[in-house]
N, C-alpha and C positions, 0 to 999 in steps of 0.2 A: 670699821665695824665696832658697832662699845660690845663689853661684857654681855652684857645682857642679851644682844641678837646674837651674839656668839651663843649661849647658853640655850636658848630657842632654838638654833638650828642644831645645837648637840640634841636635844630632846626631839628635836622630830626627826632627828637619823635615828637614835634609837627606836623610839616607836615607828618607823619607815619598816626598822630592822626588825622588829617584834613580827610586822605584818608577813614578812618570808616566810614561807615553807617548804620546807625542801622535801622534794618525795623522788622515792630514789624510781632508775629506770623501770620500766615497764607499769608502775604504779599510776592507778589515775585517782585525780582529787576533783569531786563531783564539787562545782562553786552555786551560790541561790544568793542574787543581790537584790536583796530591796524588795521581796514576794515573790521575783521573776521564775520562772521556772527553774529545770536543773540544767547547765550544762556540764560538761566532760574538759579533762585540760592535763596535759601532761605536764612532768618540769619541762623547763625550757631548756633549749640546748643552747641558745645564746647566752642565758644568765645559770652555768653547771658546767658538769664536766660528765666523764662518759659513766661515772655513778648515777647521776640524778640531776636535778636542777629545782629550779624555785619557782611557787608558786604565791601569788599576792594574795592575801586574802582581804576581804572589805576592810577597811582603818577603822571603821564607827563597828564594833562586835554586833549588837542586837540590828544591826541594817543586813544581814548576811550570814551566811555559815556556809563553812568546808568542811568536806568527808575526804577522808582515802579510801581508798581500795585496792589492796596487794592482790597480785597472783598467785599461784600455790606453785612455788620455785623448784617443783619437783614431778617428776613423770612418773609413773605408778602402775604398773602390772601385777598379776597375781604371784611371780615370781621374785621380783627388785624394783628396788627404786634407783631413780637415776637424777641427780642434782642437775638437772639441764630441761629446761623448755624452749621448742622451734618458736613458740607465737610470740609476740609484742606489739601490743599496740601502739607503742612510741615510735613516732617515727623519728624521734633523735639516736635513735637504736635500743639494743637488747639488751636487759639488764646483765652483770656476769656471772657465768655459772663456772663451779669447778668442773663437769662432766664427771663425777665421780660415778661410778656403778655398785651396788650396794646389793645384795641377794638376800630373800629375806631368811631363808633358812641357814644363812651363814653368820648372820649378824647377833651379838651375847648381849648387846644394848644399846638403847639410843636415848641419850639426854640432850639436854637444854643449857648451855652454859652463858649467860646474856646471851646475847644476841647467836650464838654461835650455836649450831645444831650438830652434836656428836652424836660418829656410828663408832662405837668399839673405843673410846674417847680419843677417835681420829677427826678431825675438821669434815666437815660432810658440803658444808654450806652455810652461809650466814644469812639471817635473818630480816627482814626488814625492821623489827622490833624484838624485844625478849619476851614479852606474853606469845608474840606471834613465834618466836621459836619454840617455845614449852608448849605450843598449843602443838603443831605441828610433831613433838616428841608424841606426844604423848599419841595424836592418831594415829604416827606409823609404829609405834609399842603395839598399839590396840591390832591391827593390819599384819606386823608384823605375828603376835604373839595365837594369829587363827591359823588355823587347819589350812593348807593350800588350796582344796577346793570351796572352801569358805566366804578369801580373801577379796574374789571379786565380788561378792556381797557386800564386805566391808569396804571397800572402794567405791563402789555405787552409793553408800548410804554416807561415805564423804561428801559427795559430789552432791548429793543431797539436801545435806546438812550446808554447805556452803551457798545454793543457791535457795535455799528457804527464803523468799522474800517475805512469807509473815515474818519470820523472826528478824530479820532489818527492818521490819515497820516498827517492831512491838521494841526493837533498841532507839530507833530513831525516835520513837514516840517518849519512851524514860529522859533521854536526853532532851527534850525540850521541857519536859518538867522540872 
């Protein structure tokens, strides 16, 4: 092998390696190749480990595009939260939760530190991202900081706010501009 196809095959590992994406357990990454429709696609449990695994994306960018979509890594009553959710659609398994239980009228504060989501500047749970755990602080601040008979209100108007499919149209729509 001369330099030169040595040098070719270093550059198509790397960009091989660009195309990866690793999304961690329970997370799905919607793929669209070539105009196709959308499909659904977990990491894989052959190419990962019991975090997460990888997903390929198109090699040619403008032929294709990939989304994730996290789950809300937290159970939610008008009482506490609790860092553990029963569902997963991975069938490679479930992402890991601490099972922490949190009350909300006992809790003094909940930040965002990267990825790391603090109750009382104790580990609560980590985040799939650091925007996604400041967003997350900040709604159960908001959840936490209501009236008890209030909170299921503000629960429901999460759950809301999460499934707004206009508002993923009108992000998805910015993003291709």
């Amino acid at each position: 092998m001369t330099d030169l196809q040595l040098l070719f095959l270093v550059l198509a590992a790397i960009y091989l390696w660009e195309c990866a994406c690793w999304i961690p357990r329970g997370s799905v990454a919607f793929l669209s190749w070539i105009g196709s429709s959308w499909r659904w696609i977990t990491g894989s449990a052959n190419i990962g480990n019991q975090l997460g695994g990888f997903v390929f994306a198109m090699p040619v960018p403008p032929l294709g595009s990939m989304l994730t979509a996290n789950p809300l890594p937290v159970s939610l009553s008008s009482d506490a939260v609790l860092a553990y959710v029963s569902t997963s659609i991975d069938p490679a398994g479930r992402p890991r939760h601490t099972g922490k239980l949190a009350r909300f009228d006992q809790i003094k504060k909940i930040t965002a530190n990267g990825r790391k989501l603090l109750i009382d500047d104790v580990l609560f749970l980590k985040a799939p991202s650091s925007p996604y755990a400041a967003w997350l602080a900040g709604n159960l601040n908001e959840i936490r900081k209501a009236k008890p008979r209030v909170r299921e209100s503000k629960i429901s108007e999460l759950f809301e706010q999460i499934l707004d499919s206009s508002k993923v149209e009108s992000t998805w729509g910015d993003f291709q501009k």
